[in-house]
C-alpha positions, 0 to 999 in steps of 0.5 A: 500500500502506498501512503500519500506523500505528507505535505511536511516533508521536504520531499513533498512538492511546493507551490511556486510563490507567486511571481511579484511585479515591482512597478514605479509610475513617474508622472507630473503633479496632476497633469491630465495624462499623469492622471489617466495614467494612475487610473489606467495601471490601477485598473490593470492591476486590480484586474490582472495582478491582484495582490501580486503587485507593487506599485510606486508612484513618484510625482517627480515635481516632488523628487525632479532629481530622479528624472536624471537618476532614471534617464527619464525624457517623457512623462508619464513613464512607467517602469517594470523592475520584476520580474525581469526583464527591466521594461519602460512604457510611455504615455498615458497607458490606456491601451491595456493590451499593449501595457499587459504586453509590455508586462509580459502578462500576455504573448506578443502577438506576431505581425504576420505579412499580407494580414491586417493589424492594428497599424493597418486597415488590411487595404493595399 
């Protein structure tokens, strides 16, 4: 007769932790774009990344030494620091696709010539 395996050997198999995404949103006071940018990551994060996320968000009208420090030319910026790799986006972060790409939440869809994408309408 086989016994099951007791969970509190070290033998037992364990549950990967989850992985966690370090994330810093640098943006500018309460610009318009700045603005739509938090509400944009904070939706995707409560969708996709519940409890597995850390978001800091830097007013750099506060802290304008760190825009030399992370070579920071447009705002707002977001950065992924994990999981690795290290990505910025750009912008105001509204297309959550592309976002949730750039995360590595979902597989880059490849662009297939003679196919419509998203750059084009498909016509010649």
């Amino acid at each position: 007769m086989i016994e099951p395996a007791d969970p509190e050997t070290p033998d037992a198999p364990q549950a990967a932790d989850p992985v966690r995404f370090q994330l810093q949103l640098y943006v500018s006071g309460a610009a318009p774009r700045s603005t739509r940018a938090i509400a944009n990551i904070t939706t995707l994060i409560e969708k996709r990344l519940s409890g597995q996320c850390d978001l800091e968000v830097i007013d750099v009208c506060q802290q304008p030494e760190l825009l030399r420090v992370q070579e920071i030319v447009v705002l707002p910026t977001l950065i992924k620091h994990q999981p690795l790799p290290i990505r910025r986006m750009i912008g105001d972060l509204s297309d959550g696709t592309r976002v949730a790409m750039g995360l590595g939440l979902v597989a880059e869809v490849p662009v297939v010539p003679g196919l419509p994408n998203e750059e084009s309408d498909g016509q010649r």
